[in-house]
C-alpha angles and dihedrals in degrees: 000000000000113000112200106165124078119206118254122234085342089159094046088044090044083058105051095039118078140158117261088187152065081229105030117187120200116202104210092202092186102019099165113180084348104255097136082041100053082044093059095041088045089052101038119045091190110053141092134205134204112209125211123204139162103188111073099202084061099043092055087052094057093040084053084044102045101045095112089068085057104188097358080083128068130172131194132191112225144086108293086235087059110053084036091066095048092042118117103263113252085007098120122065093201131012121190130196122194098184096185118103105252118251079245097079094047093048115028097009094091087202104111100258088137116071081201091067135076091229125127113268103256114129096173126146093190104051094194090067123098100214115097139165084244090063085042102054090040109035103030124105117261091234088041092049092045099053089045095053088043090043098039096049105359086249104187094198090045096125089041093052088037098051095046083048093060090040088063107040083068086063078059139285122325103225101153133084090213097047098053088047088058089052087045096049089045087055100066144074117270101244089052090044094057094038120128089260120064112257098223089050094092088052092051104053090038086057093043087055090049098049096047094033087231100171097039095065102049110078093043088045091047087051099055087048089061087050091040090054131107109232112279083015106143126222123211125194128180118202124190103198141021104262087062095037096051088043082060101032085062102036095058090042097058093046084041080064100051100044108251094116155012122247106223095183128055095181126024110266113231135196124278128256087254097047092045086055103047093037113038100200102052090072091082087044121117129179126212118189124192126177119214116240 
């Protein structure tokens, strides 16, 4: 078994997170190939998590992973929103949401979440949904197509991608990752296009949050994990850009007010110089804590 994400923030989250409990139990609402999760089981002998996954390739990674702890660990495979709804209330000491895509699906996924591969655009978690960013790029509306990639990644070129995207679908149908980056890229102006990030990075990631509803998902699930804690259980979430990060911002701040819970941190925590140097994509994470009253 080849690892190939490395957990973001584990020993800030390993701080702020703590058993309430004699038998604590941890819900992993995104556990990925399971490295918050072994961190948990290693420190704490007692506890148990349940680890929530979607996607069922990854799952089986961190259930491979994960075999030493036996029974202290359970997946489950389900939208985090989901399990989250149906959970015994104050039942969970912790819960903990990484909200990032693992470097898993851009690497090993084969489902065209990187603009730099030659995969199909896919970009589903659940398999066994129809909806992919193929059927996105080619069937959408330009002006659909257009306000999600604008909403979803202010994109500022968003109508112009949108309208060369829909130029080139009538040539015949855009199934490739690295063929819609080149239109993107094409769309553009030449200084953007040539800029240190990837022109066609803000659409991706506009059409991955389209095809898995990802923000869609995340204040309902954030309400049902107040209702889901322990007294005094903590909840973490890391965001990696703005749109996630002002859904939960918000959101903490409004049941704050009305006395639900306790906001641990006044300011997001963010990963330190060496982390950011030795894992890339910690450098846009940013951890939230709130502690339930």
């Amino acid at each position: 078994m080849r690892i190939v994400h490395t957990p973001v923030m584990k020993e800030e989250v390993l701080s702020f997170l703590k058993p309430v409990s004699d038998s604590p139990v941890m819900i992993d609402c995104t556990t990925g190939e399971g490295g918050h999760t072994e961190a948990f089981l290693s420190a704490y002998p007692e506890l148990k998590v349940i680890g929530l996954d979607r996607d069922c390739d990854i799952q089986k990674k961190a259930i491979e992973r994960l075999s030493c702890f036996s029974d202290r660990f359970e997946p489950v495979n389900c939208w985090f929103n989901d399990y989250l709804a149906q959970a015994e209330s104050e039942s969970a000491d912790m819960i903990l949401f990484d909200l990032g895509i693992s470097i898993f699906h851009y690497q090993e996924s084969q489902r065209g979440f990187s603009f730099r591969s030659d995969e199909n655009l896919d970009m589903r978690l659940d398999k066994s949904q129809s909806l992919d960013a193929e059927t996105i790029v080619n069937e959408y509306g330009e002006k659909a197509l257009a306000d999600l990639i604008y909403q979803y990644s202010e994109e500022r070129y968003s109508r112009r991608i949108a309208r060369r995207i829909v130029e080139e679908r009538e040539k015949g149908r855009i199934t490739s990752a690295s063929a819609l980056a080149d239109i993107i890229s094409s769309s553009v102006p030449p200084a953007y296009r040539y800029a240190r990030i990837h022109p066609a990075t803000r659409t991706f990631q506009a059409l991955r949050i389209e095809v898995n509803k990802e923000l869609d998902r995340i204040s309902p699930a954030l309400g049902q994990a107040i209702r889901v804690l322990k007294p005094s259980g903590r909840i973490a979430v890391i965001t990696f850009h703005s749109l996630e990060d002002r859904i939960v911002k918000w959101f903490f701040k409004e049941r704050a007010g009305s006395g639900e819970i306790r906001i641990l941190t006044k300011h997001p925590v963010t990963a330190s110089e060496e982390e950011c140097e030795s894992n890339p994509p910690s450098r846009s994470a940013k951890l939230r804590v709130v502690e339930k009253c």
